[in-house]
Backbone as JSON, one array per atom type, in Angstrom:
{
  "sequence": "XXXXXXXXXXXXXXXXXXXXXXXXXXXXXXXXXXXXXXXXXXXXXXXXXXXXXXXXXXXXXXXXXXXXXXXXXXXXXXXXXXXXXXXXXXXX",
  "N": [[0.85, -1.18, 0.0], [0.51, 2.41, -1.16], [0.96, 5.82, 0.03], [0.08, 9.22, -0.2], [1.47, 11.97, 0.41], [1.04, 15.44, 1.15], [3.48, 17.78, 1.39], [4.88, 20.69, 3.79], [7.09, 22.7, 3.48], [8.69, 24.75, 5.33], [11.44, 27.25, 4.65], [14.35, 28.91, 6.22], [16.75, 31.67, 6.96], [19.19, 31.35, 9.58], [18.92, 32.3, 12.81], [21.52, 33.79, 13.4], [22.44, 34.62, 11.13], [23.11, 37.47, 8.57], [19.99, 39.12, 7.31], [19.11, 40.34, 4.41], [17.35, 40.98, 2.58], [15.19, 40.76, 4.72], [15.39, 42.83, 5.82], [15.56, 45.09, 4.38], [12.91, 45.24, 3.87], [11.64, 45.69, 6.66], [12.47, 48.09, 6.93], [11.01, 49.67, 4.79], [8.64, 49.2, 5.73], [8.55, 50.72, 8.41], [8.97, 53.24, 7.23], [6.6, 53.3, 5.87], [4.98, 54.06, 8.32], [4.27, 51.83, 10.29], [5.81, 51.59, 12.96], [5.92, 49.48, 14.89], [7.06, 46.91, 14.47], [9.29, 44.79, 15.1], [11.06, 43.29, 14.04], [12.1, 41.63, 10.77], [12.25, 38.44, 8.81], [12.78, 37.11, 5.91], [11.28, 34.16, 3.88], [11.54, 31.02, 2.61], [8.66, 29.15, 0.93], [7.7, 25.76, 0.26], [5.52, 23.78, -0.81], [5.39, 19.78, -1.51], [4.2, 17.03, -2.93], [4.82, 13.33, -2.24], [4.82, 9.92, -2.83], [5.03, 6.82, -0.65], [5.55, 4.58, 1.41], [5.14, 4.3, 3.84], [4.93, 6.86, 7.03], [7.14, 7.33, 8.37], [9.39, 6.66, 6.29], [8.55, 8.54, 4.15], [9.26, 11.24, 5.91], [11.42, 10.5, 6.43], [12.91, 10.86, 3.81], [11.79, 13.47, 2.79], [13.75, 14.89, 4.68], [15.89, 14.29, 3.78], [15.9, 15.28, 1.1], [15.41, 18.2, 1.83], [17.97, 18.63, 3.15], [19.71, 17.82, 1.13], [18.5, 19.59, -1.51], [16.92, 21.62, -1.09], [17.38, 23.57, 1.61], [20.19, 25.2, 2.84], [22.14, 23.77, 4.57], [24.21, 25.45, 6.22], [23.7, 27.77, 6.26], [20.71, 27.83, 6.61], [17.72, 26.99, 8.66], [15.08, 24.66, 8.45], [11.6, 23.26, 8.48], [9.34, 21.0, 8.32], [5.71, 20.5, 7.64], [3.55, 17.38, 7.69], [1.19, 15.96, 5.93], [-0.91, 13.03, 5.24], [-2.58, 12.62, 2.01], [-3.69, 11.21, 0.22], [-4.3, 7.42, 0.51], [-3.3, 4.54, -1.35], [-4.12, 1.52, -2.52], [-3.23, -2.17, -3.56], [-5.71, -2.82, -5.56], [-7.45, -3.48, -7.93]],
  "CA": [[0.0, 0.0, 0.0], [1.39, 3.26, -0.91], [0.4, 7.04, 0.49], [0.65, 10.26, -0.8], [1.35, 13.15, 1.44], [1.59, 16.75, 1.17], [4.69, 18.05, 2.64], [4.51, 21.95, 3.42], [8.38, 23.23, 3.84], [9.31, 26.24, 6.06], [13.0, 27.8, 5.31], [14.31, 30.32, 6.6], [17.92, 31.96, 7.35], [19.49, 31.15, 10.89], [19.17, 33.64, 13.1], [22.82, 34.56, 13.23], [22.7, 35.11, 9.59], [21.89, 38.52, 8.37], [18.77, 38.93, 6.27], [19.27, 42.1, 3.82], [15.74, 41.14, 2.38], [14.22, 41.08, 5.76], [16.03, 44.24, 6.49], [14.54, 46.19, 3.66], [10.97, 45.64, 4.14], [11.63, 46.51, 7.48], [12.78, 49.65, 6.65], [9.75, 50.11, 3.98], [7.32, 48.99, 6.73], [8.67, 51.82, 9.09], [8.71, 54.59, 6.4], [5.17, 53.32, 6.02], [4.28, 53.91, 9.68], [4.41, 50.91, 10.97], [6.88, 51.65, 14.11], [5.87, 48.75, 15.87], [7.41, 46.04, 13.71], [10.45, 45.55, 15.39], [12.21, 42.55, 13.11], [11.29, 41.18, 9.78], [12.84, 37.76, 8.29], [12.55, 36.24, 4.89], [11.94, 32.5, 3.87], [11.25, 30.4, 1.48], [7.64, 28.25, 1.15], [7.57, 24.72, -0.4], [4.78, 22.74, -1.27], [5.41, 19.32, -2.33], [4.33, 15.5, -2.81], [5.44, 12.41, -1.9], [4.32, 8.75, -2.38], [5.7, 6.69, 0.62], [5.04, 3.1, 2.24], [4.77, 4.61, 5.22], [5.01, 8.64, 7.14], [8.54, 7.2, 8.78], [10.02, 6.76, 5.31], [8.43, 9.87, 4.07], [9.91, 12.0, 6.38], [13.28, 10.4, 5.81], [12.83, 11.23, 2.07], [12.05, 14.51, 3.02], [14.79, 15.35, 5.52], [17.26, 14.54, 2.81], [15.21, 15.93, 0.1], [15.68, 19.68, 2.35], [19.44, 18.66, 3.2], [20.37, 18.34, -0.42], [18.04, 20.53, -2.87], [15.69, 22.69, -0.42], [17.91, 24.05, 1.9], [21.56, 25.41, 2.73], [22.39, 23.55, 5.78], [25.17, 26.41, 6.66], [22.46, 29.21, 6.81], [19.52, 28.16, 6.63], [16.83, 25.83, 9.27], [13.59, 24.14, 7.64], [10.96, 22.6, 9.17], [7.96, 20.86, 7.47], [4.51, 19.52, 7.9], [3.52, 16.05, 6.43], [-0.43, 15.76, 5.6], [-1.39, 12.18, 4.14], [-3.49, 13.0, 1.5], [-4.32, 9.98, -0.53], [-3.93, 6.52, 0.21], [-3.61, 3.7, -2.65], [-4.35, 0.07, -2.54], [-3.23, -2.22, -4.44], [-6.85, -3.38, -5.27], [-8.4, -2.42, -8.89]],
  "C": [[0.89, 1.24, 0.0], [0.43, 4.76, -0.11], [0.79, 8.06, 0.19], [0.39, 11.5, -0.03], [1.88, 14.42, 0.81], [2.58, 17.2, 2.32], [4.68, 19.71, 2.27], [5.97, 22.51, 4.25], [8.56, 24.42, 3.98], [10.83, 26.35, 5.6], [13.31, 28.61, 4.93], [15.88, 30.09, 7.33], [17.86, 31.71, 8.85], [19.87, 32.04, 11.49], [20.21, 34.47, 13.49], [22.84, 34.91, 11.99], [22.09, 36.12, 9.33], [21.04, 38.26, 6.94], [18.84, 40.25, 5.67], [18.02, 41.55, 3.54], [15.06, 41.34, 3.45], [14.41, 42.64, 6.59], [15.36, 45.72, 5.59], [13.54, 46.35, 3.85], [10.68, 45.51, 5.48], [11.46, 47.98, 7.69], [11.81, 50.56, 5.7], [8.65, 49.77, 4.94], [7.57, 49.99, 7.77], [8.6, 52.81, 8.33], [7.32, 54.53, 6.0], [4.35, 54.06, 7.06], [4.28, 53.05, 10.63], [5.97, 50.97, 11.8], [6.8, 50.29, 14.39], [6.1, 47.05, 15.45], [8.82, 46.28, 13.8], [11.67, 44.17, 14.72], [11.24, 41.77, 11.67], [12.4, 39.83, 9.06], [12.07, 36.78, 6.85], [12.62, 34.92, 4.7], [10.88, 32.11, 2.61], [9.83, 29.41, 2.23], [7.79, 27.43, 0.36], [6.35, 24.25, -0.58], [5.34, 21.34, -2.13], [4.83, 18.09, -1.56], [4.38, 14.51, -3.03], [4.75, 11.37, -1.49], [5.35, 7.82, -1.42], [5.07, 5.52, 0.97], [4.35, 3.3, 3.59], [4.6, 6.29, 5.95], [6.29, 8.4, 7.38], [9.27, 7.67, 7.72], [9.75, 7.97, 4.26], [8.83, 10.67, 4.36], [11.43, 11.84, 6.48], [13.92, 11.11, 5.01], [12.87, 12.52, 2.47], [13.32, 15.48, 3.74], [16.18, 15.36, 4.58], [16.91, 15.29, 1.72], [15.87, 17.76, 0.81], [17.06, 19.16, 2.54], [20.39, 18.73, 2.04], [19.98, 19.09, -1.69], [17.65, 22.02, -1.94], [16.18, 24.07, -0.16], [19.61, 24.12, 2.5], [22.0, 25.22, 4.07], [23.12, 24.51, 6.48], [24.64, 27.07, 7.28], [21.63, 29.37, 7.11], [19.01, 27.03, 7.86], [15.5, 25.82, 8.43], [13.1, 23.02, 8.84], [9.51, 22.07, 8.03], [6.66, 20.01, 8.24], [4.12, 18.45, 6.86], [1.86, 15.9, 6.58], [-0.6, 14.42, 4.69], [-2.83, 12.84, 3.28], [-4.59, 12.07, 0.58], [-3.59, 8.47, 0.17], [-4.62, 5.48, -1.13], [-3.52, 2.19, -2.28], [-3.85, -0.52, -3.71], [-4.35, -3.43, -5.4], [-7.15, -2.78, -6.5], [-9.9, -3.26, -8.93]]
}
């Protein structure tokens, strides 16, 4: 039986790392008005999915999937959510 999950990937620079994008639209959200916006950080959104035997081996897949395409282990942290969305039988 396989299963097909949506995986919904957070990443985002580590917060020692500076963020010049999150630093600008800081600085455009205070020349707006908005004082009270006192840090702003940029990140990346994923959507993707993934057929899988199981969620274990899914999230394996995934964890290497973000360690070698997603994200930049150096700079960045990711986090994701796993949603089964379909399962398949193998029953026609």
């Amino acid at each position: 039986m396989q299963t097909k999950y949506l995986a919904k990937i957070f990443v985002t620079l580590r917060p020692s790392v500076l963020d010049p994008a999150g630093v600008a639209v800081q600085s455009g959200l205070k020349q707006m008005g908005y004082e009270n916006v006192d840090q702003v950080r940029i990140g990346k959104y994923i959507e993707l999915t993934i057929t899988s035997s199981d969620e274990k081996k899914a999230r394996q897949d995934l964890t290497s999937i973000c360690d070698q395409m997603l994200a930049n282990p150096v700079i960045e942290n990711y986090r994701f959510d796993l949603i089964e969305v379909e399962t398949q039988t193998g029953v026609f």
